[in-house]
Each structure stands twice: as C-alpha cells, then as structure tokens.
PyMOL Python script that loads the backbone (N, CA, C, O; Angstrom):
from pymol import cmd

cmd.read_pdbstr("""\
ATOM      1  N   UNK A   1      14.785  10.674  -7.015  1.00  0.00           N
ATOM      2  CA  UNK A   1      13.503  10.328  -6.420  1.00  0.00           C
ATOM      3  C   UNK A   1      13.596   8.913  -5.860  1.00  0.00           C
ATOM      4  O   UNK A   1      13.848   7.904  -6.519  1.00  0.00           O
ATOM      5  N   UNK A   2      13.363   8.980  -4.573  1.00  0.00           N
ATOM      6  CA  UNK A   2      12.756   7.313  -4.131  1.00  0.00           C
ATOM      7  C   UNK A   2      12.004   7.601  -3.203  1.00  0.00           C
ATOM      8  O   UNK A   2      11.675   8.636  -2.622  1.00  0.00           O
ATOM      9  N   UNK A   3      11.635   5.929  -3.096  1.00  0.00           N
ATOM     10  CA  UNK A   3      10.290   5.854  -2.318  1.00  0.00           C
ATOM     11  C   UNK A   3      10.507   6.301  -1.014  1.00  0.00           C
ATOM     12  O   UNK A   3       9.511   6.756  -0.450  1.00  0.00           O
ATOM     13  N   UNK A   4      11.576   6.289  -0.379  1.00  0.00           N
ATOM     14  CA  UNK A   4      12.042   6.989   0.600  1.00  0.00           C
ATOM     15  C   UNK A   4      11.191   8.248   1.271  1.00  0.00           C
ATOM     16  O   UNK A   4      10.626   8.521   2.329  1.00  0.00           O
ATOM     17  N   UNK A   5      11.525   8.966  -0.305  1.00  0.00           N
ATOM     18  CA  UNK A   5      11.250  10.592   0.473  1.00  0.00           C
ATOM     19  C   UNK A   5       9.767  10.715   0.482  1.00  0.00           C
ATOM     20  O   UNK A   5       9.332  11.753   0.979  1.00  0.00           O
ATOM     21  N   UNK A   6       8.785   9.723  -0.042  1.00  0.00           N
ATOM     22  CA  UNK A   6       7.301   9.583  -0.291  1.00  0.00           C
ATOM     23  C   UNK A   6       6.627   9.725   1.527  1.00  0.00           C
ATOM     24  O   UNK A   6       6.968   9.096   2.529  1.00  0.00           O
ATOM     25  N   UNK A   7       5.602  10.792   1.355  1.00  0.00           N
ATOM     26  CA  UNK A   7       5.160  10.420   2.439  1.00  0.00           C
ATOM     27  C   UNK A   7       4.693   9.329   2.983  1.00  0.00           C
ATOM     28  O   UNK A   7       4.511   8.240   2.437  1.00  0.00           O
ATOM     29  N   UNK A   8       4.459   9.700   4.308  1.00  0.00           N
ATOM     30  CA  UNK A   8       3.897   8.311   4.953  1.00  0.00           C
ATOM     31  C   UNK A   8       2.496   8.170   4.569  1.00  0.00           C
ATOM     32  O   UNK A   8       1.903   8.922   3.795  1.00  0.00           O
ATOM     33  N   UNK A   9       2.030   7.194   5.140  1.00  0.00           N
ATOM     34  CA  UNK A   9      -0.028   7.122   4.307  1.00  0.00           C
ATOM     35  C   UNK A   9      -0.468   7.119   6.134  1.00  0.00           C
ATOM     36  O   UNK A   9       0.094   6.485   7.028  1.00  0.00           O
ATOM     37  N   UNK A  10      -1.782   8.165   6.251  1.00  0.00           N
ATOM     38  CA  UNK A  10      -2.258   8.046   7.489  1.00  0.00           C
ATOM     39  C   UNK A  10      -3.802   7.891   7.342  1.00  0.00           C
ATOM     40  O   UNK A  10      -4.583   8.727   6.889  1.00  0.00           O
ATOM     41  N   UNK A  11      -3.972   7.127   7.635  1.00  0.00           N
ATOM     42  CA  UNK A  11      -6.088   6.719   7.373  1.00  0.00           C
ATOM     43  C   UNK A  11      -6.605   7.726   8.122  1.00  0.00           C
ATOM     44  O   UNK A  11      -7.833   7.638   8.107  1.00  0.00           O
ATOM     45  N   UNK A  12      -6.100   8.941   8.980  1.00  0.00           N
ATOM     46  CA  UNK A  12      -7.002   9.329   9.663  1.00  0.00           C
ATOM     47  C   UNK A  12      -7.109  10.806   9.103  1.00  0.00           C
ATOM     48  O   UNK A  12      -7.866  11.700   9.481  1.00  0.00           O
ATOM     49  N   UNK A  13      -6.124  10.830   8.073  1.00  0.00           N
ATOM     50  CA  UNK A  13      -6.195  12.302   7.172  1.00  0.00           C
ATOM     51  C   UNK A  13      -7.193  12.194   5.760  1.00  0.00           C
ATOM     52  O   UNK A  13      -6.853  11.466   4.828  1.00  0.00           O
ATOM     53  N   UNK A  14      -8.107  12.779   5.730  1.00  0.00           N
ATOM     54  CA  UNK A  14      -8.995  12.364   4.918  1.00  0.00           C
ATOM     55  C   UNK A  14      -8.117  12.633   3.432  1.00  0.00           C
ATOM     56  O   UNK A  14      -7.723  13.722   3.016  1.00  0.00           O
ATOM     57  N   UNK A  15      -7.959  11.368   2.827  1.00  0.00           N
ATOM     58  CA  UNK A  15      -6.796  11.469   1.685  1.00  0.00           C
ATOM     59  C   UNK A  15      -7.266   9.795   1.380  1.00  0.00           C
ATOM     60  O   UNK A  15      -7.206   8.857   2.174  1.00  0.00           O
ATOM     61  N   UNK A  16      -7.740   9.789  -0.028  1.00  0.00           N
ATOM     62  CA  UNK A  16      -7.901   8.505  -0.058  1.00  0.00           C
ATOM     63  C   UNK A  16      -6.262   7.087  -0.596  1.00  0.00           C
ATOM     64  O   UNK A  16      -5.331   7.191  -1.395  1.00  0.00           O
ATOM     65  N   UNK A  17      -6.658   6.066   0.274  1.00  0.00           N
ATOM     66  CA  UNK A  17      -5.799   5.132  -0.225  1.00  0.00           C
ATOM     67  C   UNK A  17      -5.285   4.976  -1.419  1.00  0.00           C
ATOM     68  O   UNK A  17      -4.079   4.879  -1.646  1.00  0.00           O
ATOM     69  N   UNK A  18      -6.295   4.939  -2.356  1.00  0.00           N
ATOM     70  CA  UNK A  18      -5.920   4.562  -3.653  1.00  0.00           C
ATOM     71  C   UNK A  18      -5.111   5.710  -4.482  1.00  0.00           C
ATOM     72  O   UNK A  18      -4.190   5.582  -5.289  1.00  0.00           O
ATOM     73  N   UNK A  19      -5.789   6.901  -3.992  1.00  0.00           N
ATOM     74  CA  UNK A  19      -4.443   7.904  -4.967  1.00  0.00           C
ATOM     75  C   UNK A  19      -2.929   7.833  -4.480  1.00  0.00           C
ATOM     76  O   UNK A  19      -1.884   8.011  -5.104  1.00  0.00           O
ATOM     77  N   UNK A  20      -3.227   7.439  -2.849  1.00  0.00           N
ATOM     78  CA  UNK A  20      -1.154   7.426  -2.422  1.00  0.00           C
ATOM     79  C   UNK A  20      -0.898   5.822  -3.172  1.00  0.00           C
ATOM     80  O   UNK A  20       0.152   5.679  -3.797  1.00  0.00           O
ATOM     81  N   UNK A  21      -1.407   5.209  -3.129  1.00  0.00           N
ATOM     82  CA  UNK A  21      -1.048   4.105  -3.803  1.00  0.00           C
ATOM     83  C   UNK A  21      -0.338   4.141  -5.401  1.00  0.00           C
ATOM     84  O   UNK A  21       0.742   3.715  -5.809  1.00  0.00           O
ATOM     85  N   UNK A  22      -1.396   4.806  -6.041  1.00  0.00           N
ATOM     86  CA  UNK A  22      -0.972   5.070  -7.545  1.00  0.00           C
ATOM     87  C   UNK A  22       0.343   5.938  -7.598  1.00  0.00           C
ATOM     88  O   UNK A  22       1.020   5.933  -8.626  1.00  0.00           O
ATOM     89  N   UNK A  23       0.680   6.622  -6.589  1.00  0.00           N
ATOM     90  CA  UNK A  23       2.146   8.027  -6.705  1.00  0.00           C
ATOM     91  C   UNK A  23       3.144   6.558  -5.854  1.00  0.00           C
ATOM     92  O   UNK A  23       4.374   6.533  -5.849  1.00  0.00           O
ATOM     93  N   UNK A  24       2.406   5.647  -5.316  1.00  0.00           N
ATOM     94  CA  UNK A  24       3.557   4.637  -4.601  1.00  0.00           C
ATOM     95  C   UNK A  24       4.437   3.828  -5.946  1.00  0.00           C
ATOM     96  O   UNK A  24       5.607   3.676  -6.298  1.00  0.00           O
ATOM     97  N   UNK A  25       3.062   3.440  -6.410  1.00  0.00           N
ATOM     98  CA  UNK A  25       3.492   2.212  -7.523  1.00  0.00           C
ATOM     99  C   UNK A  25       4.317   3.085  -8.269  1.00  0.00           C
ATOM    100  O   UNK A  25       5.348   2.422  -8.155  1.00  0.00           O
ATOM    101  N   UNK A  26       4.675   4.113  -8.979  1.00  0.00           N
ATOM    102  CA  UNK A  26       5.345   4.820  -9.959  1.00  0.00           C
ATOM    103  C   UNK A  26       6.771   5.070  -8.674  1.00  0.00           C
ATOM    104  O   UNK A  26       7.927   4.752  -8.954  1.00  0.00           O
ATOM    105  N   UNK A  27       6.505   5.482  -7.753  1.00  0.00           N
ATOM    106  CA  UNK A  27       8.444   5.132  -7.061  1.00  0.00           C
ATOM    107  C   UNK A  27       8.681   3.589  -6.741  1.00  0.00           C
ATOM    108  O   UNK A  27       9.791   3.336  -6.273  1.00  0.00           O
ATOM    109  N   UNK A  28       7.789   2.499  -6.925  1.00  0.00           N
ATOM    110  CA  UNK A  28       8.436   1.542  -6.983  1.00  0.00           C
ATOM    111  C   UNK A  28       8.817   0.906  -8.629  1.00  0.00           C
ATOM    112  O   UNK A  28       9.270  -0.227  -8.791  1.00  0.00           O
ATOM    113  N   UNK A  29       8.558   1.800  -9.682  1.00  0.00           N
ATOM    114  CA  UNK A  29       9.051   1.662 -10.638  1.00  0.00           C
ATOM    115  C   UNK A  29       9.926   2.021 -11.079  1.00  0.00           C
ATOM    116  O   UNK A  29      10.644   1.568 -11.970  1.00  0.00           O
ATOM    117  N   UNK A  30       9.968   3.018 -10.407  1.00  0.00           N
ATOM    118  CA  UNK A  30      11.628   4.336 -10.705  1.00  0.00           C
ATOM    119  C   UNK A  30      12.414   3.739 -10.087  1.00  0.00           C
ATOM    120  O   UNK A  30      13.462   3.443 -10.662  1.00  0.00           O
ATOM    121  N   UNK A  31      12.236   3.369  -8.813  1.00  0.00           N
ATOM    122  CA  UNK A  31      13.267   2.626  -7.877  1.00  0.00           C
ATOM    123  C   UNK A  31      13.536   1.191  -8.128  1.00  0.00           C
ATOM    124  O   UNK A  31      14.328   0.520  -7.468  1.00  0.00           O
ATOM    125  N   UNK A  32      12.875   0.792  -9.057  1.00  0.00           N
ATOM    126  CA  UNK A  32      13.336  -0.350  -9.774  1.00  0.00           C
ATOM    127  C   UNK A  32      13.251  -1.738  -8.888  1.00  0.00           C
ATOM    128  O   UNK A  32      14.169  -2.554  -8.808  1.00  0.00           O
ATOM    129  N   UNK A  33      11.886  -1.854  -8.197  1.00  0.00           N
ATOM    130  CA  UNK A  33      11.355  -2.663  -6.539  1.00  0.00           C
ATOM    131  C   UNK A  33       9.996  -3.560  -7.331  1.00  0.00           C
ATOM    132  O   UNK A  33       8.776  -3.476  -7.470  1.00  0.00           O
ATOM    133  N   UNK A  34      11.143  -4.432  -7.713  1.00  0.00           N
ATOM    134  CA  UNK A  34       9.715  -5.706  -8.431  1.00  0.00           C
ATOM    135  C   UNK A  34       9.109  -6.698  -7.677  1.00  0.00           C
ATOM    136  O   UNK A  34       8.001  -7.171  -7.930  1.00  0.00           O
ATOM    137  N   UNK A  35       9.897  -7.048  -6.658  1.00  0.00           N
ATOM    138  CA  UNK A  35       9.522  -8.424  -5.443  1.00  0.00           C
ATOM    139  C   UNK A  35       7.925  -7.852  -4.831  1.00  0.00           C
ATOM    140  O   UNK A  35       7.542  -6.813  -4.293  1.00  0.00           O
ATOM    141  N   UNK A  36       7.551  -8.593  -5.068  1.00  0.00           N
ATOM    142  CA  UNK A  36       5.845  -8.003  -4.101  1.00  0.00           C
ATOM    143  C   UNK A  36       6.417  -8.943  -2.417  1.00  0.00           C
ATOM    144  O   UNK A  36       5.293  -9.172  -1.971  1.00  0.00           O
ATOM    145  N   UNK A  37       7.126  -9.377  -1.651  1.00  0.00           N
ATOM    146  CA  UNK A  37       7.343  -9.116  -0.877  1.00  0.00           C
ATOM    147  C   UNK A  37       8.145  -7.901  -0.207  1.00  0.00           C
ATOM    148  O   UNK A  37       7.976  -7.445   0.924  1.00  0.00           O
ATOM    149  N   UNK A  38       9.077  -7.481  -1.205  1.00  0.00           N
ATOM    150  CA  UNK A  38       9.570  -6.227  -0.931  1.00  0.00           C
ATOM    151  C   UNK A  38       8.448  -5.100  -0.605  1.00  0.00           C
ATOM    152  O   UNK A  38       8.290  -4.448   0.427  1.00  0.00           O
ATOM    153  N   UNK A  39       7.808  -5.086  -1.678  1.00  0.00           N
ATOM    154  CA  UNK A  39       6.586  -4.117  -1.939  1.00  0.00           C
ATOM    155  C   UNK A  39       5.670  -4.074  -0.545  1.00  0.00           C
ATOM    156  O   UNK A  39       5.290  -3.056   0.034  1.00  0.00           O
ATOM    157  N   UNK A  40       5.477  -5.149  -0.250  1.00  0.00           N
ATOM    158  CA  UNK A  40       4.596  -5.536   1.207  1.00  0.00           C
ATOM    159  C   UNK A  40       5.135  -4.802   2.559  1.00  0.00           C
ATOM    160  O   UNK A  40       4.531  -4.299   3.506  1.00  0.00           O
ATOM    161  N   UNK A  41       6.410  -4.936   2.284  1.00  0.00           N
ATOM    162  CA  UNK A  41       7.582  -4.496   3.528  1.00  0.00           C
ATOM    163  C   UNK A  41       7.522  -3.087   3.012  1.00  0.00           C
ATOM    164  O   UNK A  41       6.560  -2.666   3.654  1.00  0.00           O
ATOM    165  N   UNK A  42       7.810  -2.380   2.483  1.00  0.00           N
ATOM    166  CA  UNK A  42       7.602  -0.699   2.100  1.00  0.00           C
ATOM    167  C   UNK A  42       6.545  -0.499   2.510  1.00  0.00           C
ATOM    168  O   UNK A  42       6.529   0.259   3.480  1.00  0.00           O
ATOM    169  N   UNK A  43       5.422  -0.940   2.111  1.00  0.00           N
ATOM    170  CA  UNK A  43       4.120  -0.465   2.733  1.00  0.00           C
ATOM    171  C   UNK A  43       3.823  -0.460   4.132  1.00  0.00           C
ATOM    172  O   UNK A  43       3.267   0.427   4.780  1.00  0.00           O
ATOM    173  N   UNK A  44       4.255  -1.541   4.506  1.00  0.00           N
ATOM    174  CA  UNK A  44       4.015  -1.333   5.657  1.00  0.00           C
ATOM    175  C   UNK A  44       4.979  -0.757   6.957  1.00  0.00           C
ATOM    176  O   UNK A  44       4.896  -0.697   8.184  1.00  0.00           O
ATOM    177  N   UNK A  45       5.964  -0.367   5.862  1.00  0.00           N
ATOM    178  CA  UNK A  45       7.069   1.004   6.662  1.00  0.00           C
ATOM    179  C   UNK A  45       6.532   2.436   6.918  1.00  0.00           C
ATOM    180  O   UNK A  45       6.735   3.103   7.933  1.00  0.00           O
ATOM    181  N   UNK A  46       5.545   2.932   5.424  1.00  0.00           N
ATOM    182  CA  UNK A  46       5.302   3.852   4.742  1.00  0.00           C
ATOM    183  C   UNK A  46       3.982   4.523   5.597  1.00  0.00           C
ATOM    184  O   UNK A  46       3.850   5.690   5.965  1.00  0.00           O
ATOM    185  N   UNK A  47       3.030   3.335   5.784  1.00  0.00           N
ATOM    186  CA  UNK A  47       2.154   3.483   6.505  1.00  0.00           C
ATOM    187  C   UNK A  47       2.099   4.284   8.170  1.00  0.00           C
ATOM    188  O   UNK A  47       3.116   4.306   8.862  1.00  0.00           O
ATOM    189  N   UNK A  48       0.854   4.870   8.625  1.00  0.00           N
ATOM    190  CA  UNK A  48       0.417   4.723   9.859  1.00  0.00           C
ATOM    191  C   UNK A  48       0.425   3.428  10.392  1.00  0.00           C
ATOM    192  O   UNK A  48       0.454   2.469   9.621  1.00  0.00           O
ATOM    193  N   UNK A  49       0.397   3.234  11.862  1.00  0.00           N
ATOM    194  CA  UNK A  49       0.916   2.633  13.031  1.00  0.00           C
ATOM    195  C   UNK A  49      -0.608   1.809  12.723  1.00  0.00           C
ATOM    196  O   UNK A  49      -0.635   0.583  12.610  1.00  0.00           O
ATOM    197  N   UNK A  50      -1.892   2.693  12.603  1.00  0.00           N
ATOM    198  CA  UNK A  50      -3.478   1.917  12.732  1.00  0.00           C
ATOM    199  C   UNK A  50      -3.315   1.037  11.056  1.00  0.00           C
ATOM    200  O   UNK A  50      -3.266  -0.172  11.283  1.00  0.00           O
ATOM    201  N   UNK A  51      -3.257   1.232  10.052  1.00  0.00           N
ATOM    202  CA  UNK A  51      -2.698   0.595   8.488  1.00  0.00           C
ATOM    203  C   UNK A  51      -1.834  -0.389   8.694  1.00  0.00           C
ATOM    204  O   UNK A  51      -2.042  -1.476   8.154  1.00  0.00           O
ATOM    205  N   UNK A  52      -0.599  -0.171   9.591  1.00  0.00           N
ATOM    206  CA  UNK A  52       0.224  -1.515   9.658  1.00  0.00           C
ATOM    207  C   UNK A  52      -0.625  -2.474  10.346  1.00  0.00           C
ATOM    208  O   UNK A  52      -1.108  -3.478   9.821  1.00  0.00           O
ATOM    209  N   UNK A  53      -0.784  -2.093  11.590  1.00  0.00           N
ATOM    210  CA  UNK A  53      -1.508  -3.340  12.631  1.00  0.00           C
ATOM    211  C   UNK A  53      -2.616  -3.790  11.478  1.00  0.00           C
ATOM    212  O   UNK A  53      -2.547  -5.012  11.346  1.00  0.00           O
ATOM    213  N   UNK A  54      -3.833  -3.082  10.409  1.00  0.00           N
ATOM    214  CA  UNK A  54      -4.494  -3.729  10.000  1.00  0.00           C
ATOM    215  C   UNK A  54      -3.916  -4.782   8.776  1.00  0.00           C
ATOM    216  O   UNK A  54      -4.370  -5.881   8.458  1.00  0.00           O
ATOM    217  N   UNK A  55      -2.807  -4.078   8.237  1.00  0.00           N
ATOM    218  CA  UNK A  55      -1.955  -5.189   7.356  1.00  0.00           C
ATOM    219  C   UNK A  55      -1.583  -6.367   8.174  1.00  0.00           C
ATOM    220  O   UNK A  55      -1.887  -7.488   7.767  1.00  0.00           O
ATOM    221  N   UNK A  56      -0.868  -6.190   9.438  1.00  0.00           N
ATOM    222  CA  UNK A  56      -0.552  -7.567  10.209  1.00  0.00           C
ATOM    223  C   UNK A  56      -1.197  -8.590  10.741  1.00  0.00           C
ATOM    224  O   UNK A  56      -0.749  -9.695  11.047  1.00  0.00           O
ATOM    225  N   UNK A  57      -2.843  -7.948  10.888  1.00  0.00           N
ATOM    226  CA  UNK A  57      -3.986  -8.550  11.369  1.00  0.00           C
ATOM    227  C   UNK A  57      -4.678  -9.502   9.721  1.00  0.00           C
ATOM    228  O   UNK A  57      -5.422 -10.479   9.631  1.00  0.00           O
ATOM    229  N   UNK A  58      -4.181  -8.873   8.935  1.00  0.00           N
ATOM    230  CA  UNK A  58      -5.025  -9.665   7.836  1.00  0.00           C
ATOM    231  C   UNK A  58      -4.081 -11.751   7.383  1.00  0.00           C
ATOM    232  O   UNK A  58      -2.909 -12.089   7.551  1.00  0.00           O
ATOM    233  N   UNK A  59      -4.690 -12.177   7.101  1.00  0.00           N
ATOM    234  CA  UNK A  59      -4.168 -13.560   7.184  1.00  0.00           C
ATOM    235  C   UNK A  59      -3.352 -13.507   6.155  1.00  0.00           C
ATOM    236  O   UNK A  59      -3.485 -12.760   5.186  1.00  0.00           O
ATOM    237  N   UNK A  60      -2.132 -14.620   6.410  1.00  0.00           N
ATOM    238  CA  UNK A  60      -1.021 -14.164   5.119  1.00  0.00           C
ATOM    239  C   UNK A  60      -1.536 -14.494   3.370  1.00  0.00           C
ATOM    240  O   UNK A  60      -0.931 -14.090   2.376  1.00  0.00           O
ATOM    241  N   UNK A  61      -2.750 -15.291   3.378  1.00  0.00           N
ATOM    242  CA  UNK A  61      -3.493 -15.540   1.908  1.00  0.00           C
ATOM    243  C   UNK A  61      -3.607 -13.730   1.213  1.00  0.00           C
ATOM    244  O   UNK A  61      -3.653 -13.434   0.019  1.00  0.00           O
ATOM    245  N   UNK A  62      -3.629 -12.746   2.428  1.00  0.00           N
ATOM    246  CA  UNK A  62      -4.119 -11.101   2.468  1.00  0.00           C
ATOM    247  C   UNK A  62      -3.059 -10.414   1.443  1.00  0.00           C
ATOM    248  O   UNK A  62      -3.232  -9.663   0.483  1.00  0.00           O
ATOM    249  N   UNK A  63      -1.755 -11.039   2.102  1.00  0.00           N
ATOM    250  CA  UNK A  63      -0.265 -10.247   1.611  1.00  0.00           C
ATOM    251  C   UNK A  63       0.364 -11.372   0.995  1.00  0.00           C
ATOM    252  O   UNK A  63       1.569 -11.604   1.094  1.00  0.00           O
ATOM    253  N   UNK A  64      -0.549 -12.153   0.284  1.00  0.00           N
ATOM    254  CA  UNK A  64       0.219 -13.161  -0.599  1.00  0.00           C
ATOM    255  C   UNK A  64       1.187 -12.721  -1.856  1.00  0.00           C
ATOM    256  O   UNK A  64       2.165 -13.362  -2.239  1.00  0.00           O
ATOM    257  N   UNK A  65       0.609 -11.255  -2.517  1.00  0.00           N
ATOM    258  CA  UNK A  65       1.040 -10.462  -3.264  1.00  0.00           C
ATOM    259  C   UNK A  65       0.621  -9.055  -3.086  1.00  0.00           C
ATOM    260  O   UNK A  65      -0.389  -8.675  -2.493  1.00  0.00           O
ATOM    261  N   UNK A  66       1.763  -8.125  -3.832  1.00  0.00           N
ATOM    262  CA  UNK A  66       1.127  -6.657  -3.500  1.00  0.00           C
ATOM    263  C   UNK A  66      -0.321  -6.216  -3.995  1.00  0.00           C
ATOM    264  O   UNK A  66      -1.109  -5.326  -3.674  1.00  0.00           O
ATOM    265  N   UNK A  67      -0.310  -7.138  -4.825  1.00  0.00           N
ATOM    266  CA  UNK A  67      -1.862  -6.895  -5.797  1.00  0.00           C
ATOM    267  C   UNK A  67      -3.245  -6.964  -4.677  1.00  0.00           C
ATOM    268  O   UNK A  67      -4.210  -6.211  -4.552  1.00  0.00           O
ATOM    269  N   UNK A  68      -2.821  -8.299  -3.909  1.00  0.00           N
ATOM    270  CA  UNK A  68      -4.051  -8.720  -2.931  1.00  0.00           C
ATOM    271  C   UNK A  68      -3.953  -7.856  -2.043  1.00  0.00           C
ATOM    272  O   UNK A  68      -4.991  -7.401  -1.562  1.00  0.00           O
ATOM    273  N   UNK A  69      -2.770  -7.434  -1.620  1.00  0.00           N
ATOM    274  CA  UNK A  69      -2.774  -6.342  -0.252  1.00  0.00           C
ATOM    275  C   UNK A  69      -3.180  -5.266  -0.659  1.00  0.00           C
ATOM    276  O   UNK A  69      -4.021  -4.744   0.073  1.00  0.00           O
ATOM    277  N   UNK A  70      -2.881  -4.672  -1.639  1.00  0.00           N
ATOM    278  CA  UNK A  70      -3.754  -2.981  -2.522  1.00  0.00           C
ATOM    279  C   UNK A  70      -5.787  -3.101  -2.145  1.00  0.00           C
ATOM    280  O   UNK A  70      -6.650  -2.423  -1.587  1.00  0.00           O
ATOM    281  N   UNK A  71      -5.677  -4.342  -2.847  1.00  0.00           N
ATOM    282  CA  UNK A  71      -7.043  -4.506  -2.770  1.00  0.00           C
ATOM    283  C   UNK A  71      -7.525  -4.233  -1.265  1.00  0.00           C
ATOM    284  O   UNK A  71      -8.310  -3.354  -0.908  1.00  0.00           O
ATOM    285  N   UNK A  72      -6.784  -5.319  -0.349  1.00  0.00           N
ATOM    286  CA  UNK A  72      -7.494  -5.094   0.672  1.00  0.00           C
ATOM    287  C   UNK A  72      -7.567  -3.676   1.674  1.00  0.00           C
ATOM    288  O   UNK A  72      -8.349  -3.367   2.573  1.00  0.00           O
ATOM    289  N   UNK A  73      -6.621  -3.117   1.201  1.00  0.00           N
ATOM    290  CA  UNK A  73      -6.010  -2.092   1.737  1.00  0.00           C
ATOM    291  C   UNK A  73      -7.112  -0.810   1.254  1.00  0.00           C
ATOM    292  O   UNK A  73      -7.258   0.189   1.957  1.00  0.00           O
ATOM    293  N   UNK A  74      -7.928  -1.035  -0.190  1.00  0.00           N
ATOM    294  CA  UNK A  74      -8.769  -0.030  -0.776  1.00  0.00           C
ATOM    295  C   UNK A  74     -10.223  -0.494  -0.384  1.00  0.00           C
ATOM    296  O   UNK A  74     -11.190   0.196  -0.708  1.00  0.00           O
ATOM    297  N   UNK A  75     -10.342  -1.464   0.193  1.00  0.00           N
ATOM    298  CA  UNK A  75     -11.333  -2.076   0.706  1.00  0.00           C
ATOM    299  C   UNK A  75     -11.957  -1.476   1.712  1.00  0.00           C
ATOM    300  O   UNK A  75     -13.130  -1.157   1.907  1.00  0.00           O
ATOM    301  N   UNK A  76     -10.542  -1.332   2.580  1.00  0.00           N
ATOM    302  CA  UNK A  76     -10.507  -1.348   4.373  1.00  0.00           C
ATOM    303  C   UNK A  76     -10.725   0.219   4.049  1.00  0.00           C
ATOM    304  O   UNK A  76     -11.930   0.450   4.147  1.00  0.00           O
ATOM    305  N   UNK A  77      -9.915   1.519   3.656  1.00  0.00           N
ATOM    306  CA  UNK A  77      -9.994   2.393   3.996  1.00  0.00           C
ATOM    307  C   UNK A  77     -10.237   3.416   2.825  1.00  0.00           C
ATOM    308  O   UNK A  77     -10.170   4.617   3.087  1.00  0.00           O
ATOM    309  N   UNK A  78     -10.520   2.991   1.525  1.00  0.00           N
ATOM    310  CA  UNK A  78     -11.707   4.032   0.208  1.00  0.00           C
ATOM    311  C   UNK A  78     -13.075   3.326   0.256  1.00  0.00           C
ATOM    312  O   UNK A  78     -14.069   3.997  -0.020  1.00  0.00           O
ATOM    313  N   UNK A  79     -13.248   1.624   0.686  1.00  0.00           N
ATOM    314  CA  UNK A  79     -14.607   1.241   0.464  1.00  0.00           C
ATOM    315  C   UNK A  79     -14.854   0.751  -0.878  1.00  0.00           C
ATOM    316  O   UNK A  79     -16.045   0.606  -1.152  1.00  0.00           O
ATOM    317  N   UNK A  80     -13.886   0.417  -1.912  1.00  0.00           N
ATOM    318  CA  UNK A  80     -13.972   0.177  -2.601  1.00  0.00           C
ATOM    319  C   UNK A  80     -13.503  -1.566  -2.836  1.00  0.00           C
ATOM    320  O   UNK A  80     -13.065  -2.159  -1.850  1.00  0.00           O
ATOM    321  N   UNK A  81     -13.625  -2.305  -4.159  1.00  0.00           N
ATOM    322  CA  UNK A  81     -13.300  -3.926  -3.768  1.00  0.00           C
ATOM    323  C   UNK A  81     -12.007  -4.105  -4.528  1.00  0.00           C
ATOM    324  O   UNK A  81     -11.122  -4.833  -4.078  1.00  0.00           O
ATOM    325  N   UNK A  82     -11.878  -3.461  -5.666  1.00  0.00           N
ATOM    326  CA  UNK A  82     -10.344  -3.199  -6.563  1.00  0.00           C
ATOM    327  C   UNK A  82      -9.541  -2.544  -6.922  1.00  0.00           C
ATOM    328  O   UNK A  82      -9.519  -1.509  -6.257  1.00  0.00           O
ATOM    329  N   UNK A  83      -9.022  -2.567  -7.451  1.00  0.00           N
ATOM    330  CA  UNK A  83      -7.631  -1.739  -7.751  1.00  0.00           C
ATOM    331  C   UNK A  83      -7.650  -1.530  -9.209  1.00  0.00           C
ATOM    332  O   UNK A  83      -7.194  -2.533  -9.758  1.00  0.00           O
ATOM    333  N   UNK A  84      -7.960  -0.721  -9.958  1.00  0.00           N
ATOM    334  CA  UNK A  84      -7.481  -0.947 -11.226  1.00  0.00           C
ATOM    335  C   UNK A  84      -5.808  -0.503 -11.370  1.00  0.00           C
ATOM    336  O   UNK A  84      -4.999   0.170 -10.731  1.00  0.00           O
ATOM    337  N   UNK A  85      -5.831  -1.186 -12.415  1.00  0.00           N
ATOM    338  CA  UNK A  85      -4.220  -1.245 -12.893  1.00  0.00           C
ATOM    339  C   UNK A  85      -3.625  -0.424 -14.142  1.00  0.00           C
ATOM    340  O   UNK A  85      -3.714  -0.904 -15.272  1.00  0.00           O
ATOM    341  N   UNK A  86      -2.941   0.977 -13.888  1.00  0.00           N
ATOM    342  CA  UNK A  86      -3.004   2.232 -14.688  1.00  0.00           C
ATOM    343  C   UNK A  86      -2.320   1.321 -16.279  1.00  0.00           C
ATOM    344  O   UNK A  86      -2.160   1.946 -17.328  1.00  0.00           O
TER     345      UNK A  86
END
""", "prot")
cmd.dss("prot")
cmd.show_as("cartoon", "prot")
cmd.util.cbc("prot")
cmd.orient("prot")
C-alpha cells in the first residue's frame, strides 16, 4: 500500500474532504511520511487542479504545517473550522 495508489481528491464530486483526508493520514503512516512539508507536497499532487490553485492561493502562514493546511482545506470545502485528530 502507498499513498501512491490513493485516489486523487476532486471538490466537485460530492465526497467530503475530511473523510479522504482521514484514509490519507493512515498511508502517510504506513508509508512512513512524517515531514509536514512533504505532507503539503502529496496533497497537493493528490488533489484536483481547483484544490491545488486554492492551496497555492492561501498565504504560506496557511501551509505552515499539514495540521493548518487540513484545517483550511475542511474549511474551504466540508464548511467545517477543524480537524479532529483520530
């Protein structure tokens, strides 16, 4: 298993953020991917084309860590303000 074979995330398929997130974080545990800049760079591989541009548009305080980018990321497209942490 790696994060590899994980689908991509598309905001325009009604599928909320936060559950691909939670199946993300468990292949970046298997795959053994601790750097939250690494983490930042997967995501925004993993993602739709409209998700990246809004990751690139957010100020770098946004993607300071993967933690702040989840958030904003569940913000922008479940409507929600956090992330809990399983």
């Amino acid at each position: 298993m790696s994060w590899k074979s994980y689908e991509k995330y598309d905001s325009k398929v009604d599928k909320p953020i936060r559950k691909w997130l939670k199946i993300f974080d468990k292949y970046m545990i298997v795959d053994e991917i601790v750097h939250d800049t690494t983490k930042v760079s997967i995501v925004k591989v993993k993602c739709s084309e409209n998700v990246h541009d809004f990751i690139e548009s957010l100020p770098q305080t946004g993607t300071a860590t993967y933690e702040l980018l989840k958030n904003k990321l569940i913000e922008r497209y479940d409507g929600k303000m956090t992330y809990d942490i399983a």
